[in-house]
N, C-alpha and C positions, 0 to 999 in steps of 0.2 A: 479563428481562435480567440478565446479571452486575451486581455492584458494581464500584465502579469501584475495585479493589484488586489488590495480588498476587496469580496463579492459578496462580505457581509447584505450588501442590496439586495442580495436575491432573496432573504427573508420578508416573509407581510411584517413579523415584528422581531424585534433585538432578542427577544428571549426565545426564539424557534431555531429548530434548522429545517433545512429542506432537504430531506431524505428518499431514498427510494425504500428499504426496508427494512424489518431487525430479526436477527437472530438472539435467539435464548438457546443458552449451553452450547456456545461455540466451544470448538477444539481446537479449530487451526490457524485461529487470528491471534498469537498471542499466549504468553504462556497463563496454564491454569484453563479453569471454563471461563467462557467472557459473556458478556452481553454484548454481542456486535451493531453496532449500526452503521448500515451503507448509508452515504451523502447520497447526495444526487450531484449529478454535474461533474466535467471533466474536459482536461484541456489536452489531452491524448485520443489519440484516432489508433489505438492499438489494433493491429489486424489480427489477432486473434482473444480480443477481447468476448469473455465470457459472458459479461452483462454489459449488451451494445445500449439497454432501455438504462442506463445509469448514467449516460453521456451528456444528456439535454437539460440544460441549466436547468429548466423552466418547468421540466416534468418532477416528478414523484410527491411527495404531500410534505404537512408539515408538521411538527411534532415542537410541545414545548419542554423548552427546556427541563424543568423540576417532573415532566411526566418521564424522563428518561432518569433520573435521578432516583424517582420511585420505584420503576421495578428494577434498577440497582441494589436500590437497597434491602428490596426483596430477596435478590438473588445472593446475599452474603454470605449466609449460610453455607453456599455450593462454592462462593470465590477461595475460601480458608485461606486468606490472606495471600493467595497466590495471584489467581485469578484477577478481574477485573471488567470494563468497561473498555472496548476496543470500538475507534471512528476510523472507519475502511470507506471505500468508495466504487464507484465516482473517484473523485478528490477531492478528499478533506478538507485542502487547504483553503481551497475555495472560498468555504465558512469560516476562516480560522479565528476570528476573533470573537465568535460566536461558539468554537471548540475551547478558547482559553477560559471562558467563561465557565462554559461545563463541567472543565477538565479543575479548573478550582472547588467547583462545590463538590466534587465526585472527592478529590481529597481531602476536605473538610467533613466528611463520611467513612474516611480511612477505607475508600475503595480506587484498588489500583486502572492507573491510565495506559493507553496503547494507542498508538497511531500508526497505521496503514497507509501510506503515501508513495507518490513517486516522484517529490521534491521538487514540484513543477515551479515550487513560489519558496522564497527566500527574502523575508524583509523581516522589519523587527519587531510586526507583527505574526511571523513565521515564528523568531524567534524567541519569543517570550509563552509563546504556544509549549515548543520543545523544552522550555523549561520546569511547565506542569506536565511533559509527557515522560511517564516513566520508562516504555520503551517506544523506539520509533523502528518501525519494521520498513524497512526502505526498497521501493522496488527499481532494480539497476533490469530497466527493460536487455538494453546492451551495452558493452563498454566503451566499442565504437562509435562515435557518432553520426558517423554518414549511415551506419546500419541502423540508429536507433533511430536516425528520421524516416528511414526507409517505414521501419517498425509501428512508428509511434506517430509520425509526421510531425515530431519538434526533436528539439537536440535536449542532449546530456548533458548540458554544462551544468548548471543550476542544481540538478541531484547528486552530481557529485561536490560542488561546493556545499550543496546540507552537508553530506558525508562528512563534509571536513568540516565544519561547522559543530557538529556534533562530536567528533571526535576529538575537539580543542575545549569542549563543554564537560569529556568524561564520562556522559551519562550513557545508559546503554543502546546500543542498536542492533538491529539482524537487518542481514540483507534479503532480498528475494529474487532469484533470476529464472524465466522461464525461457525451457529447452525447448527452441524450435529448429526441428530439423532443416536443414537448409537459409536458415535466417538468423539462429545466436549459438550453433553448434561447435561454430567452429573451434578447433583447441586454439589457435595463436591469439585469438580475443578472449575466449576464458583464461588462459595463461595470462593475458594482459587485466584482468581482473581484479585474479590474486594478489600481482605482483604491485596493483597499484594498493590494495590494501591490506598489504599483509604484515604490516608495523601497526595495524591500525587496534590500539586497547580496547574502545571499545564496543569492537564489536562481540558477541557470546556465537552466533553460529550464521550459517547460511543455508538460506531453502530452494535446494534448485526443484523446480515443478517442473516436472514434463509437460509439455503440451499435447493439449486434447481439445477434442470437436463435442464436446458438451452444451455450447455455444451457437454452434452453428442454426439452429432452427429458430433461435430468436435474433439474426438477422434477415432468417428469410419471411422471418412475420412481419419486419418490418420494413420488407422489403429494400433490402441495401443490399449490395451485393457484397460476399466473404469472398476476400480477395487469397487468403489460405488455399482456397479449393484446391483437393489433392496432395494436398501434403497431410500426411500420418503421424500421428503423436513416435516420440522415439523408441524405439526398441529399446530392450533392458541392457544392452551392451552397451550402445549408445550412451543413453544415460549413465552407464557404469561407468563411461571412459569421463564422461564431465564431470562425475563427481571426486576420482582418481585425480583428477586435475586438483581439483578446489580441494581437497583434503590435503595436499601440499603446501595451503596458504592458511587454511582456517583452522580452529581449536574444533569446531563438530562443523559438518554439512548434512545437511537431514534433505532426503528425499522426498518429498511429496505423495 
């Protein structure tokens, strides 16, 4: 695993990031259409992570900074002030002081910011980040932690202090939790979810994702082995019962 420090290093130059890819007229990173771009690099071992090639610090290309600004500013037309520029991952954080960078010219352009994270890093370069991010979509892999190491092979503590962090800052968040049957289904841990955040302002909704084997062929290209094998994304009941849950603590929970 990385340290849990600045990785700004991993760029050739202070005005790049290191990315694996980008989306034009995204829908689901974020409200409004975005311009998404995935980081590259990641300090999570997520076992049913959908893109395993986003993991490797060292992989994906580089991109400068004002060439992500320009087809931004392209896309404003289709943002109508909703929309925006969303840094998904990988993780973001990774780069953050290379996102705070960004995320200032992008609203010196009056185009909105979004960050996609899983709170892996907390400093004050984390937080000066959060403070040009207009919304932070936070992903809560599980609420226990012995399960989320199980999950992820690091612990919860750190995303949930962003969580709080952000919610003593006011500005907005969503959370995201993906339904893995027999690994984050259980109701006495979603019950423990809600219950830890459900005074919490502000959050606006929660996205539970079912899980799905979408994924699975680009571990076998790269040959690692998916430790999921045989487990099945949730049936619709399933799923019903977890969102049942989380609509007892949240203002909306949106399905995937």
């Amino acid at each position: 695993m990385l340290p849990e420090q600045d990785a700004s290093h991993l760029n050739v130059e202070s005005h790049e990031l290191r990315i694996h890819s980008i989306e034009s007229f995204g829908t689901h990173d974020g409200p409004g259409i975005r311009l998404v771009i995935f980081a590259q690099g990641c300090q999570f071992r997520c076992l049913y992570c959908q893109n395993p090639d986003t993991i490797d610090v060292k992989g994906g290309k580089f991109i400068e900074l004002k060439e992500i600004i320009r087809r931004a500013k392209n896309m404003k037309s289709y943002f109508r002030g909703i929309g925006g520029v969303t840094i998904s991952g990988g993780e973001p954080l990774l780069q953050r002081s290379r996102i705070l960078e960004l995320f200032k010219l992008l609203h010196e352009e009056g185009i909105n910011t979004c960050l996609d994270t899983n709170g892996r890093v907390l400093d004050q370069h984390t937080k000066e980040l959060l403070e040009e991010t207009d919304t932070v979509m936070l992903d809560v892999k599980h609420f226990d932690n012995e399960w989320h190491k199980k999950l992820t092979g690091a612990s919860n503590l750190t995303t949930l202090k962003l969580a709080e962090y952000r919610e003593e800052t006011g500005k907005t968040l969503w959370l995201r939790y993906v339904l893995v049957p027999g690994w984050s289904d259980q109701p006495e841990h979603i019950e423990a979810l809600g219950q830890h955040f459900k005074d919490y302002k502000s959050i606006e909704k929660i996205e539970l994702i079912p899980y799905h084997k979408l994924g699975v062929n680009k571990w076998e290209v790269m040959g690692w082995k998916y430790e999921l094998e045989g487990v099945e994304p949730p049936t619709e009941a399933e799923t019903q019962q977890a969102a049942d849950i989380l609509r007892k603590y949240f203002k909306e929970v949106k399905v995937k």
